[in-house]
N, C-alpha and C positions, 0 to 999 in steps of 0.2 A: 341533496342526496348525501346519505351517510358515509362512508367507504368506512369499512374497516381498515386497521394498518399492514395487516397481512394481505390483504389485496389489493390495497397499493403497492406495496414494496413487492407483487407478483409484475406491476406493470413498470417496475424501472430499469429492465433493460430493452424494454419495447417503445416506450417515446422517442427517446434518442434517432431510433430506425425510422420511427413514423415521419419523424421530421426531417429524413434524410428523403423519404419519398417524398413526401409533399411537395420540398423545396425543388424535385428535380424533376415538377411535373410542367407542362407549359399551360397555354391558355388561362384559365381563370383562376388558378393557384398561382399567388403571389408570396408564397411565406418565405421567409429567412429561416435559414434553420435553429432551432434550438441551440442555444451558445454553450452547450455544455460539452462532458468531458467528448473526447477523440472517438470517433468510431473506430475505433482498435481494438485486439484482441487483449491489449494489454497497456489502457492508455493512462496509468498512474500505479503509485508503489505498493498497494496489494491487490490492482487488477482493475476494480472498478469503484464504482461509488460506495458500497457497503461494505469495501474491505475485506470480502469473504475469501477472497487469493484463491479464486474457481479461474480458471482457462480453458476457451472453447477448444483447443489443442492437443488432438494427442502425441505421448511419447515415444519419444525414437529409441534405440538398443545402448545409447549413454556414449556414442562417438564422439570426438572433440573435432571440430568443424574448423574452426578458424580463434584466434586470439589476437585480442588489440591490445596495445601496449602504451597505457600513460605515463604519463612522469612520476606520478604518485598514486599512494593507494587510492583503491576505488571500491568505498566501504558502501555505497548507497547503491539500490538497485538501478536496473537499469528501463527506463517504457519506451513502450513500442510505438512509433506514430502510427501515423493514418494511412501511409504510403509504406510501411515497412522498415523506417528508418526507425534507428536507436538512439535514445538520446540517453546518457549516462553522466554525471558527476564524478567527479574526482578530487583527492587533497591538493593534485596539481595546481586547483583553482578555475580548473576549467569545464564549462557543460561542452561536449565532445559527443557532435552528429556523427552516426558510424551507417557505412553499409551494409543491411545484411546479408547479402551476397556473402561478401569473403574480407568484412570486417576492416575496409580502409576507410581512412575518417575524410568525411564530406565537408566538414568545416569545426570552429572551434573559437567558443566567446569565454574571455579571459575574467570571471568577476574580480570581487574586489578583498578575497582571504581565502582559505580551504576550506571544503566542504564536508563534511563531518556525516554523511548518512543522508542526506535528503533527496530523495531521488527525485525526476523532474516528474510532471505530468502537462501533459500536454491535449490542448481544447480544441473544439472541432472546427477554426478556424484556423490550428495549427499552432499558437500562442504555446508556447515551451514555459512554465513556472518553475521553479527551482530556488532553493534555500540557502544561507551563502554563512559561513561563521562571523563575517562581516556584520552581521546585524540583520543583512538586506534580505529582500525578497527582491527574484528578478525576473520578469515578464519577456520573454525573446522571442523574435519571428522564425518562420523556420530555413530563414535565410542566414540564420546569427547576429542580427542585429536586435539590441537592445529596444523595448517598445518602452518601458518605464522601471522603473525601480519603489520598493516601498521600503522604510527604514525602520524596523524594531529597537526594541533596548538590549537586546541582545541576542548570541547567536541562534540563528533558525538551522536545528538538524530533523527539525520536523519536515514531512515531506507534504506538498502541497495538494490537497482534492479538490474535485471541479463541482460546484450542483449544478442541476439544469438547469440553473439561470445564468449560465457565466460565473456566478459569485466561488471568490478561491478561500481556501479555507487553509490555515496555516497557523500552526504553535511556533512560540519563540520561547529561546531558557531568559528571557524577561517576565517569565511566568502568565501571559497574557495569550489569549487566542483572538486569532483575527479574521473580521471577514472584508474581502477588497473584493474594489468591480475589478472584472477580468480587462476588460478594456483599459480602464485610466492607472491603476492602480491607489483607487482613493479608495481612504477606507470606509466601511459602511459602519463598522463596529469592532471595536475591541471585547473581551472579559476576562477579567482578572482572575485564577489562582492562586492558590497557596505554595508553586512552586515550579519548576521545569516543564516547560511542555512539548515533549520529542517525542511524541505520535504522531502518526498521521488523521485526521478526523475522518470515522467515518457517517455517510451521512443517508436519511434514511429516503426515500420517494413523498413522501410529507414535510421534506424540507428541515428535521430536525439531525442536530449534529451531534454528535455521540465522541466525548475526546477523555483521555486522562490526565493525570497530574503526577509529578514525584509530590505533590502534598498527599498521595494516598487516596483520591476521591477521584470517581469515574461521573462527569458533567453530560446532562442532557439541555442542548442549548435552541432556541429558537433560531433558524436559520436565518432568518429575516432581521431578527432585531435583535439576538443576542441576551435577548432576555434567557436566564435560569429556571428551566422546567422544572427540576427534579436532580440530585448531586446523591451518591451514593458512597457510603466509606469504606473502602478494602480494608485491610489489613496491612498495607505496602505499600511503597510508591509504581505507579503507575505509569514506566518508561515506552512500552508497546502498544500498537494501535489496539483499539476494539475492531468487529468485526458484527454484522447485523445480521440476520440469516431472514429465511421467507416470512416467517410469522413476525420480525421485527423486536424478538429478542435478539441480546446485547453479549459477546462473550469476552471476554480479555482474562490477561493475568495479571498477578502482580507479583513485588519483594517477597511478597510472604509465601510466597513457593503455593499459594492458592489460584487455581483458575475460578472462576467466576461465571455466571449466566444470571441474566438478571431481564426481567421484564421489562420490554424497552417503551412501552406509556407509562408504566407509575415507578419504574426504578426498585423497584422490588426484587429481590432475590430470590431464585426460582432453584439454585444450585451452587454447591461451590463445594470443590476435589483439591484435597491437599497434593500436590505432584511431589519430588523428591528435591527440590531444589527453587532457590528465585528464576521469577519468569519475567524474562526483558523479552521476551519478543511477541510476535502477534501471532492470531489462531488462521487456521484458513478453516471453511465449513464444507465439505462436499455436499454433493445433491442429494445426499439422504439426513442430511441432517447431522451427522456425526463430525467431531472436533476435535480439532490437528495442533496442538501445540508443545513447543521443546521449551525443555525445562535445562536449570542450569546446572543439573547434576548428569548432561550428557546425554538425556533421554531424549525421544520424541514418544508424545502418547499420543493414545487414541479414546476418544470422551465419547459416549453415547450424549448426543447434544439435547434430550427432552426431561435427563435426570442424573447425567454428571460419573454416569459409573464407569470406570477403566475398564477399556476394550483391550490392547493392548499396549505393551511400549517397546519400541525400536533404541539399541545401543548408536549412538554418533559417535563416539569415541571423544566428543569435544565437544563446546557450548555454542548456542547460539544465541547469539545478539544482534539488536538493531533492527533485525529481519522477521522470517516466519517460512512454515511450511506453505508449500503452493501445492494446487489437485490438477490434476489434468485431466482432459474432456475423457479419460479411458478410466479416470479414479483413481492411477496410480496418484500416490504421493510425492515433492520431490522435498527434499530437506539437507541440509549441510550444515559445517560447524569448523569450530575454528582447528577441525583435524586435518583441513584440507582434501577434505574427501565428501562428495556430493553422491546419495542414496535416491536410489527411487524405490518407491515403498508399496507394496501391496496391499491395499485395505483391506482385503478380507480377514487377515490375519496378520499383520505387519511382518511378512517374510519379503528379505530384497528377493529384487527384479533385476537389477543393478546398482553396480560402484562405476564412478570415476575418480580417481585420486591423486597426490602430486598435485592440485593446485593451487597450493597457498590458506590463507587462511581465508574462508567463503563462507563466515554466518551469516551474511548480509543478506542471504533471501535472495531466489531465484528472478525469473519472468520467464513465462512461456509464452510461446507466436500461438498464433492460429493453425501455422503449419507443424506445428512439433516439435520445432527447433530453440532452446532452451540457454537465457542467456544469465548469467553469474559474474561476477565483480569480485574480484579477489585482493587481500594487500600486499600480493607479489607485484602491483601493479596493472596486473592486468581487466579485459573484458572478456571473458571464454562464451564460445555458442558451443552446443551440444547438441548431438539431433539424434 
């Protein structure tokens, strides 16, 4: 049977479930569940496996709930486990279990340098991944004990994706992408770039991986084997995740202040919108198809996603990097920057809903729960929820 890729990538966020029933049925179903990512609302750094930073969650009036307080900045977002616990990174050096109740930390595994952006994701066996400036990649129970470690040539601020086979997927600035079993942490395969690789990958229901480069080329990879389908040249370096949307085209931005949409089987260019400034961060896609990304001249736009034309664009007052806009299950938008002040956006027309402000510098990209409640990393040190 044929599948097209737009009807695969309809069914990947329903296997996940499938095999969460199966597993929890008795008598003559014996299966283990699918080892991929968390059954969370929010279980890696831009939500799920295609990176699209969609949350089944709607938003609350922009209250500040509680705030956790590291040693050091906490530039990388933060994911949501399976049970509701938060696990977040910090320069402290530490991945930091928090509750989210009322934000006291549950435990605290110390790596081995500061963490620079790589937020954890965590597998549905609870397995914590996390990226370390040490080199390392680190595999943690969600008791806080180490399960393995893997060793790059250098610093990982890329943030870790799960497929649905267990297999993790992760950039190092030794310019290499890597794929490791979630279990051992042995690796299945490396491939090589022309340069820094601090995205996250995003990856499609067909098993193929979608990543970029600061060499300027946005890589379509075999998931399996790492073999090179198809490499695409921006105009820029390519420091932000891509994002995949239903049909299984590809959006990102890059240096050249260009956003990009490109066919995600032949790598073809189907669109590309000059914004006003370089684009370090990543897009999120709402359920209609239309595209969220901030540019480094302070803006956030909005892309009509089947032909690239500006809907409209929202003032931040500051840049964001590292991160990206997220949606939430009601459409609003959420977005922040380094003005210290966190917007929730109106799609229809990009008029706020709300501010929250005073909290430090937060381009690093939100996470929203399933229940509404909205959680931000700032370099005042802190972890803020908002609900």
């Amino acid at each position: 049977m044929n599948f097209k890729r737009s009807t695969l990538s309809k069914l990947a966020l329903t296997l996940p479930a499938i095999a969460l029933i199966l597993s929890g049925c008795g008598g003559a179903w014996h299966f283990s569940p699918i080892p991929g990512p968390a059954d969370s609302a929010w279980p890696s750094f831009r939500g799920n496996l295609r990176n699209n930073a969609r949350s089944p969650g709607r938003l609350g009036s922009g209250t500040q709930k509680w705030a956790f307080l590291a040693a050091d900045t906490v530039q990388g977002a933060a994911t949501i486990g399976h049970d509701g616990t938060l696990y977040v990174a910090s320069h402290d050096g530490k991945l930091h279990a928090i509750k989210p109740t009322d934000g006291t930390e549950v435990w605290s595994f110390t790596m081995g340098g500061t963490v620079n952006g790589s937020a954890p994701a965590e597998a549905l066996d609870g397995t914590i991944y996390v990226g370390c400036n040490d080199g390392k990649v680190y595999a943690v129970d969600n008791k806080g004990v180490v399960a393995w470690t893997f060793t790059t040539g250098g610093a990982v601020t890329s943030s870790p994706n799960i497929g649905l086979d267990g297999t993790v997927y992760v950039g190092s600035n030794d310019d290499n992408v890597y794929a490791l079993d979630g279990k051992t942490g042995t690796e299945k395969w490396h491939f090589a770039t022309g340069g820094d690789v601090t995205g996250s990958p995003a990856i499609s229901i067909d098993n193929k991986v979608f990543i970029g480069s600061a060499d300027g080329k946005l890589y379509e990879l075999d998931g399996l084997t790492g073999v090179k389908d198809w490499e695409f040249v921006a105009g820029g370096a390519i420091t932000g995740s891509a994002a995949i949307d239903l049909n299984g085209d590809v959006f990102f931005g890059a240096s050249d202040s260009t956003a990009y949409a490109l066919n995600g089987s032949s790598g073809t260019k189907k669109w590309s919108t000059v914004l006003g400034g370089a684009i370090g961060s990543s897009p999120a896609i709402d359920s209609g198809g239309a595209i969220f990304i901030a540019s480094n001249d302070g803006n956030l736009y909005a892309l009509d996603g089947s032909g690239g034309v500006k809907l409209w664009q929202f003032t931040l007052g500051g840049n964001m990097v590292g991160g990206g806009p997220v949606v939430a299950a009601d459409g609003r938008i959420v977005a922040s920057s380094t003005s210290g002040t966190v917007f929730a956006i109106n799609p229809s027309d990009g008029s706020e809903s709300w501010h929250l402000g005073s909290l430090g510098d937060v381009s690093t990209g939100a996470s929203i729960g399933g229940g509404g409640v909205m959680y931000i990393g700032s370099a005042d040190d802190h972890l803020y929820a908002i609900k």
